[in-house]
C-alpha positions as CSV (number, residue, x, y, z in Angstrom):
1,X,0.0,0.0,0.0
2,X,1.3,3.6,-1.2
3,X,1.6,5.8,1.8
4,X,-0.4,8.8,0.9
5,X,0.9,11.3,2.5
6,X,4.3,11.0,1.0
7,X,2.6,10.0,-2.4
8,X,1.3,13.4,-2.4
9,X,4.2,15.0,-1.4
10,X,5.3,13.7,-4.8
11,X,3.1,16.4,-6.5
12,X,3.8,19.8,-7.4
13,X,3.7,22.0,-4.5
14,X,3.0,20.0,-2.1
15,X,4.5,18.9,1.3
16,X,4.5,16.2,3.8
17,X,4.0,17.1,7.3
18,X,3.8,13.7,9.5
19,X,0.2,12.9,9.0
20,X,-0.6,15.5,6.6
21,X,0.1,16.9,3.4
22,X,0.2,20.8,2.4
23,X,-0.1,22.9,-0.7
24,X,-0.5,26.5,-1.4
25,X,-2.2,28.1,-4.1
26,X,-1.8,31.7,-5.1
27,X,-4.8,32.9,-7.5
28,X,-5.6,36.1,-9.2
29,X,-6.3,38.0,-5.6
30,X,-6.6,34.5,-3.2
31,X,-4.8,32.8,-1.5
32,X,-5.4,29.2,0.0
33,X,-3.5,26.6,2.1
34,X,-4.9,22.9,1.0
35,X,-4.4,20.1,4.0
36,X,-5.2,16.8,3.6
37,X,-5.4,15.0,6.8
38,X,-4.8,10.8,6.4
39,X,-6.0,9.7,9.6
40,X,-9.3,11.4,9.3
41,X,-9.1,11.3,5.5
42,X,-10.4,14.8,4.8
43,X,-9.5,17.9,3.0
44,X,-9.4,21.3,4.2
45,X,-9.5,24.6,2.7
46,X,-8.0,27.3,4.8
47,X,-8.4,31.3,3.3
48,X,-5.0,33.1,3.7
49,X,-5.5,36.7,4.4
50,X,-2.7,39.4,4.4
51,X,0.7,38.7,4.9
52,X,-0.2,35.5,5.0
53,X,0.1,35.4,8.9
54,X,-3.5,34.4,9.5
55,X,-5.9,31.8,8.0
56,X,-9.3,30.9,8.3
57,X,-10.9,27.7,7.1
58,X,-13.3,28.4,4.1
59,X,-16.1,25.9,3.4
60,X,-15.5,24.3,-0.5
61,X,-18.6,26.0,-1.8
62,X,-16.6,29.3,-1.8
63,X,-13.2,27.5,-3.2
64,X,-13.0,28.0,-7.0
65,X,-14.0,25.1,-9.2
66,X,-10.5,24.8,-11.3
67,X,-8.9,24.4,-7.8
68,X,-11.0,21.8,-6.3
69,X,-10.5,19.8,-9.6
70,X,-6.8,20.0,-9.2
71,X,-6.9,18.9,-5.3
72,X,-8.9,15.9,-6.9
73,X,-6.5,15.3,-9.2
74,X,-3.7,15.6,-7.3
75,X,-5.3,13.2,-4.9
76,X,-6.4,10.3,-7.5
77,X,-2.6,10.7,-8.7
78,X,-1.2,9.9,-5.1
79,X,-3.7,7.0,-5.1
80,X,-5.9,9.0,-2.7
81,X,-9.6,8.5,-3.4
82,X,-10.8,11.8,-5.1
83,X,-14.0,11.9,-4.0
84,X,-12.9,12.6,-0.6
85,X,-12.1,16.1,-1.2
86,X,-16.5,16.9,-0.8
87,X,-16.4,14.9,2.4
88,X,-18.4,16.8,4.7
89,X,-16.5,17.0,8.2
């Protein structure tokens, strides 16, 4: 079994962080942080804000489409079901 975490950490941009993986995404004026959390299997979105010294979580509805569908992909690459990233916490 492929450990996911570090499967992911295989893509572009992201990082492993012992149970989790970590990518950032800098759009036209957002900014997001993108966790994925094995243990729990989940996927959240957090809203970076400034200086990028705070963060608030962001539910996906308000996450633009062409990102979610590159977390998705990113996840079915690292052998990470994709359909977890609408799992409702």
């Amino acid at each position: 079994m492929t450990d996911p975490i570090n499967a992911l950490a295989t893509q572009k941009g992201w990082k492993a962080e012992e149970f989790a993986a970590r990518v950032h995404y800098e759009g036209a004026d957002d900014r997001y942080s993108i966790e994925y959390y094995e243990p729990s299997e989940c996927v959240l979105y957090w809203k970076v804000k400034g200086d990028g010294s705070t963060a608030v979580p962001v539910g996906r509805e308000t996450v633009p489409d062409p990102l979610r569908d590159r977390i998705r992909e990113d996840l079915a690459d690292a052998g990470v079901d994709p359909q977890i990233e609408g799992r409702s916490l």
